[in-house]
N, C-alpha and C positions, 0 to 999 in steps of 0.2 A: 663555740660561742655559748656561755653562758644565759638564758635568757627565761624570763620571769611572765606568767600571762594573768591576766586579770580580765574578765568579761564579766564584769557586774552593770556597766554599763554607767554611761555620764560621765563623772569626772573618776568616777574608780573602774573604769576601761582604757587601761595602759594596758604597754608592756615593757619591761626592763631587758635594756642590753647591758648585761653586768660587766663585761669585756669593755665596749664603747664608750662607758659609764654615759648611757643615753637611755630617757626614759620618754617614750612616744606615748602622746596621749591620741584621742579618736575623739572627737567634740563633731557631732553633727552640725548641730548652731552654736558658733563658736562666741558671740557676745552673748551674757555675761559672765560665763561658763570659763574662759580664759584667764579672767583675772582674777582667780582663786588658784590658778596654776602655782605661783610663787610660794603661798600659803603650804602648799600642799610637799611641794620640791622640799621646801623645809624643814617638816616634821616629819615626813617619811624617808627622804633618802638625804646620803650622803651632799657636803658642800661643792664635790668636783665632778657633780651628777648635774647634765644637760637636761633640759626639757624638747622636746618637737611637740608641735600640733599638727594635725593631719586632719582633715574635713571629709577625706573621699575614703571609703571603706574600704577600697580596694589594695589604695597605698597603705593602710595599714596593715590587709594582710597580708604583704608583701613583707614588712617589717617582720610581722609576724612566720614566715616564712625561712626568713636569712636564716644559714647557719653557718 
């Protein structure tokens, strides 16, 4: 599995599953923070790239974890 980490934190704290073409973001409070999601899937990744939201830090690094 391909996979991409970013911990800057807020809305640029993903991670890319390049294989899944799935891109898990980590939004503590996820209003208003969510609806810049689309904006962002857009400019940065590919058009057959998924987005998730994840609220609990643990599920993320769990994602962060998969290989």
């Amino acid at each position: 599995m391909n996979k991409e980490h970013n911990y800057e934190g807020g809305l640029f704290n993903y991670i890319v599953l390049k294989e899944e073409k799935e891109v898990i973001f980590y939004l503590h409070n996820l209003y208003p923070d969510c609806l810049k999601i689309p904006d962002i899937m857009k400019q940065r990744f590919p058009s057959d790239y998924k987005s998730i939201v994840v609220n609990s830090l643990d599920d993320f690094k769990k994602y962060g974890a998969k290989r």
